[in-house]
N, C-alpha and C positions, 0 to 999 in steps of 0.2 A: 058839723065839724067831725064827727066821729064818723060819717063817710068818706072824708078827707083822708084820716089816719089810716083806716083798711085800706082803701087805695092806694097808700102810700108805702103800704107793709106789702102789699103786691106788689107792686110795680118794683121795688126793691127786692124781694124776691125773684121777681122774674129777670131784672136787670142783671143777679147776681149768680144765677144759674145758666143766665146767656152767656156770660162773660166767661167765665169759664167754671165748669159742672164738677170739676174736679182739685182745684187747692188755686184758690184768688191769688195774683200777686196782691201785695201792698198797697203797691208803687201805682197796678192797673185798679185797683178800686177805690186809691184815691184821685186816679184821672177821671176815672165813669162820675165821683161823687163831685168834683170840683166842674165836668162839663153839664151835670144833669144840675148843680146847682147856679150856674151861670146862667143853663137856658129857661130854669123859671125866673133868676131875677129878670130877664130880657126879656121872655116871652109873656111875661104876666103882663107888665106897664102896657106894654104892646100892642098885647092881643084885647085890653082893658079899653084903650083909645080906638084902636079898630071897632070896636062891638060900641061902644057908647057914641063916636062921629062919626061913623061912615053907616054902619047896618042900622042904629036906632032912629036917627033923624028920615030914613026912606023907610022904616017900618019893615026891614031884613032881617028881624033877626033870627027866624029858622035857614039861615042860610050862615051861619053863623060858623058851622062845622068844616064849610068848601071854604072858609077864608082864614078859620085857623089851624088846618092840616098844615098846606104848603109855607104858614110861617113857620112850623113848629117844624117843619124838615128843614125849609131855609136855616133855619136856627143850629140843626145838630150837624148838619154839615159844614156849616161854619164855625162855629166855635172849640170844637177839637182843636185847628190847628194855630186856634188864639192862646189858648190853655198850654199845646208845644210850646210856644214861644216863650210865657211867661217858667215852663216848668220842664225844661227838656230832659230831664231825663224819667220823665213817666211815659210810661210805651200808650201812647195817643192810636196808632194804626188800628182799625176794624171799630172804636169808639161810635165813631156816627151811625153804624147800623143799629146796637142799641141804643142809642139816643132814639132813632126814627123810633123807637118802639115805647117809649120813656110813656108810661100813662098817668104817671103824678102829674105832666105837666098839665095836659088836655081836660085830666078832670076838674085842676086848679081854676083854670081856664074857663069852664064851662060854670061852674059854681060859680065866680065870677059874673057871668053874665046872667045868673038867676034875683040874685038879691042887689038890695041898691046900695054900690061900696063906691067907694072911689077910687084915682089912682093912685093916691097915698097908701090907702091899704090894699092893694095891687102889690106895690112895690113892697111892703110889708109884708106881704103873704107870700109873694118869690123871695124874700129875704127865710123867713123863719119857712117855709116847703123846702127852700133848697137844702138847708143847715141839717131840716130833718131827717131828709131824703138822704144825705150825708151820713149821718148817724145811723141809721137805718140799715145803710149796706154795709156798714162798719159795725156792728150788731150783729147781722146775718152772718158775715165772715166770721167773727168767733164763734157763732154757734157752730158752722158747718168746723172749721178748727177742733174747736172742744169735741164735735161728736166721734174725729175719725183717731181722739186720743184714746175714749174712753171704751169699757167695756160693754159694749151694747149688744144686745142679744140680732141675731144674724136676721129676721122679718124687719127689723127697727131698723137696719142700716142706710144709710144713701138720702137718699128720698123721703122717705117717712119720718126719719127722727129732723132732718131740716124742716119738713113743715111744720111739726107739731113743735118744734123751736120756735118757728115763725107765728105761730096762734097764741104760742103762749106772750110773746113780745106784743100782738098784736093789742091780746086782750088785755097785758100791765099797761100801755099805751093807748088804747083808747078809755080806760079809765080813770086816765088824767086829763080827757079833753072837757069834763065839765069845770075842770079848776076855771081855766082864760076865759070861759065864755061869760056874758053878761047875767 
């Protein structure tokens, strides 16, 4: 689980410096959080039914990866303009290219097909991935916020103080994944 959480502190990071490197709208970081977390609750069930009836019963499952790409793209290119609909006034336009890049999903995904879950907790884990994933770029956004308020020495700016924002989140964060586990 605490490979989960880095991955997830990444892929949020990188989500949120693709989206825009220079001052997040709101509005567009809470469209990225509401479509990246629609497409693990979709894609997990999903992709969960895929790997256990179709690749386990023929003994596929190293082929696992060529059949959960093009869902995980079918997914981001579809679900921006369900999320329009539901929330029109969040700027949807250029979303599904990061989506196509989203790796919280595919690692959720592939963790999934390691240990033996079901699709209860499938849908459980795109339920509580996508919330966090959520949270996460909404986290990052006030870091990068707080850091272009404050006095930071001129080597620390930009880049370097967002990451070592991002490490420090990472590491209060993954030392709460021993709390949920068994």
């Amino acid at each position: 689980m605490s490979d989960f959480v880095l991955a997830l502190f990444s892929a949020a990071l990188i989500n949120i410096l693709a989206l825009e490197p220079e001052r997040p709208d709101r509005h567009r970081l809470h469209a990225l959080g509401a479509c990246s977390a629609s497409l693990m609750v979709v894609a997990l069930p999903l992709g969960y039914l895929l790997q256990h009836k179709l690749l386990a019963p023929f003994g596929l499952q190293a082929m696992r990866l060529f059949l959960l790409l093009p869902l995980l793209a079918a997914l981001a290119w579809c679900l921006p303009p369900l999320v329009q609909r539901l929330r029109p006034d969040w700027p949807i336009p250029g979303l599904h290219i990061v989506l196509l890049g989203n790796a919280a999903a595919l690692g959720l995904l592939l963790e999934l097909g390691r240990d033996g879950s079901s699709a209860w907790q499938a849908l459980r884990w795109g339920l509580i991935g996508g919330a966090g994933f959520w949270l996460a770029l909404l986290l990052l956004a006030g870091v990068l916020e707080r850091s272009r308020h404050t006095d930071i020495p001129a080597a620390l700016r930009g880049l370097p103080i967002t990451l070592i924002g991002a490490g420090i989140m990472a590491m209060a964060f993954s030392g709460l994944s021993g709390m949920f586990g068994p």
